[in-house]
N, C-alpha and C positions, 0 to 999 in steps of 0.2 A: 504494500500500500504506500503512496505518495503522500507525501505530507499534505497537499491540498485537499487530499480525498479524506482524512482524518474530521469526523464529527459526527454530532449525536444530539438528538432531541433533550431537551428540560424538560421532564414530567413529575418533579417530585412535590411541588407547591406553589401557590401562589402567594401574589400581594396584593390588595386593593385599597386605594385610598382610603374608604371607610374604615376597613381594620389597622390600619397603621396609626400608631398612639400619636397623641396630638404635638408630644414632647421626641423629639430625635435620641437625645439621651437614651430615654427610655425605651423606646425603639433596638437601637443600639446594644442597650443591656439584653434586653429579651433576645436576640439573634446571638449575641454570645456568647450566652450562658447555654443555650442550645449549641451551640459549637462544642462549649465545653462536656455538655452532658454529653455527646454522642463521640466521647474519645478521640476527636480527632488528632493529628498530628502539632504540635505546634497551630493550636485553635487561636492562640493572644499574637500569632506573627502578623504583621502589617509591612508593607510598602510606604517605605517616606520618602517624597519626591522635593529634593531642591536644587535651587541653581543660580547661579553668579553669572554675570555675564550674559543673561540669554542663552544659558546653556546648561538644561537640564540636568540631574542626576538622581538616580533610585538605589535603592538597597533595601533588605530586607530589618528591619530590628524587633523587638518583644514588647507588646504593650505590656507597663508596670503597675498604670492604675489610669481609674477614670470615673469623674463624675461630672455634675454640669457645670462645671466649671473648666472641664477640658482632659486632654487624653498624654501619659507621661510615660516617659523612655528615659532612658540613662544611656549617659555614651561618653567618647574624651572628646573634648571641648575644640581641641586641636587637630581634630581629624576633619577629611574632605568634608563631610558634611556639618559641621561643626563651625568650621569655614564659610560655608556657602551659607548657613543660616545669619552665621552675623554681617554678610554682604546683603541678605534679601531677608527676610523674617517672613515671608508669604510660601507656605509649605502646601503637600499634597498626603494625604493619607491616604492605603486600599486596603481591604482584608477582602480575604478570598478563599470560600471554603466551597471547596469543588463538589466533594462529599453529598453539599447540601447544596450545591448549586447554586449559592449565593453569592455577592460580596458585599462590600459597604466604601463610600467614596467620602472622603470627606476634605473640606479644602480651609487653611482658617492661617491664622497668626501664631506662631511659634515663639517663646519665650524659655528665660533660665528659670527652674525652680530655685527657690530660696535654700542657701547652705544647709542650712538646718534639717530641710530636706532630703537635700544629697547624701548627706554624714550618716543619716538614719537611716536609710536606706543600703550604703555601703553600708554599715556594721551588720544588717541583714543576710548578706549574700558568702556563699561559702569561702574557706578561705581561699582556697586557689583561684577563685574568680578577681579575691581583693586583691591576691600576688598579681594576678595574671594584668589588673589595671595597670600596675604599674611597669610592669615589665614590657608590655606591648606600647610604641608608641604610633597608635594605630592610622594608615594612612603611608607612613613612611618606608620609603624604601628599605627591604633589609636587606643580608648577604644569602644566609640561608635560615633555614628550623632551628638547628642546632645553634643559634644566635639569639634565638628565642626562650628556647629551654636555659642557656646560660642564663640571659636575663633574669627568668625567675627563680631559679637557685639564688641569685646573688641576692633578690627581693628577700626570698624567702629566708634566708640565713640574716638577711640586714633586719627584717620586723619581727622574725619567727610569727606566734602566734594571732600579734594584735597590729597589723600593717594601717595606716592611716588615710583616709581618702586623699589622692593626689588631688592637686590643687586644680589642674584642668580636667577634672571627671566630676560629673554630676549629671541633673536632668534637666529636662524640656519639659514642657509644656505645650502642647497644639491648641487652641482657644478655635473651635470651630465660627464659620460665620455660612456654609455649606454642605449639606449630607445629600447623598444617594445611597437607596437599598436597592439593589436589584437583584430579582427573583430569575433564575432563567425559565423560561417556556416554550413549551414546543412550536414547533413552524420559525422560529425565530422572534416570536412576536412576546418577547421579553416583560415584565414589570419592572417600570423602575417610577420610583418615588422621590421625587428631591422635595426638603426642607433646606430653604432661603431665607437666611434671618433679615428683619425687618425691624430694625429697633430693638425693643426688648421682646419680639413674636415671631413665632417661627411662618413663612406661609408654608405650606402642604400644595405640591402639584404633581401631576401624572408625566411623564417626560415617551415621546414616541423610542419605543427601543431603538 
């Protein structure tokens, strides 16, 4: 089979403007939590889209938390995208669970979480992930692995147990001002739902797939 010839009908659900909760948030929660329920892979993985210059860039990261007040990730400050956000602060979000034949689009304003934040969170996470903050200076060119692995020996023998948040690692914030749900459906003839915020209200419209 030829890659062009690759596809397949959506028949597993719908959306209709009616049943979609008046709140995107809440919308949002309900489709993930159903992600989560039904095992999938990496359910919290999202697509973050920025770019400097007029020129885009994507990668995948872990969403860490979210409520209506917006959606938060952790990363070093000093990496490609890390970069691009403090040249442009207008980001893109997708999750995409094939599974369930869904995704979710979201487009908004990207900020730093407050230290206090960041510090809490790192002391949260295992330790080799704390070594591994600092030992990776992600983005940068290296020689090879084994450049790598040095690095975190050396971490790890310099903090042993209690390593401290480097000063260019912490979180984000994405502050939505744009959502899309889309259901796929057979024939091509897709649902998709966009909420467009409007001051302090969300509007609710139906989008042609």
């Amino acid at each position: 089979m030829t890659i062009d010839k690759i596809r397949r009908d959506y028949k597993l659900a719908s959306l209709n403007k009616k049943d979609a909760d008046l709140s995107p948030f809440k919308q949002f929660a309900k489709w993930i939590e159903e992600a989560i329920k039904a095992n999938l892979i990496d359910a919290s993985a999202m697509s973050i889209s920025t770019s400097e210059n007029n020129k885009p860039s994507s990668r995948m990261v872990l969403l860490k938390g979210y409520d209506e007040s917006g959606f938060s990730f952790y990363t070093n400050y000093e990496s490609k995208k890390g970069k691009e956000i403090s040249a442009n602060p207008n980001v893109a979000l997708l999750f995409y669970w094939a599974e369930l034949e869904r995704q979710i689009r979201i487009e908004g304003r990207i900020e730093k979480l407050s230290e206090k934040e960041s510090e809490e969170y790192f002391k949260s996470r295992p330790l080799d992930a704390r070594i591994g903050a600092w030992a990776s200076q992600q983005s940068k060119v290296i020689s090879n692995r084994a450049y790598l692995a040095a690095k975190a020996a050396e971490f790890a023998t310099k903090f042993a147990l209690n390593p401290p948040k480097p000063k260019n690692w912490g979180g984000y914030k994405v502050i939505p001002n744009l959502f899309e749900f889309w259901q796929g459906r057979d024939s091509r003839l897709h649902d998709r739902i966009q909420y467009s915020k409007n001051n302090s209200t969300w509007d609710i419209d139906r989008l042609a797939p």
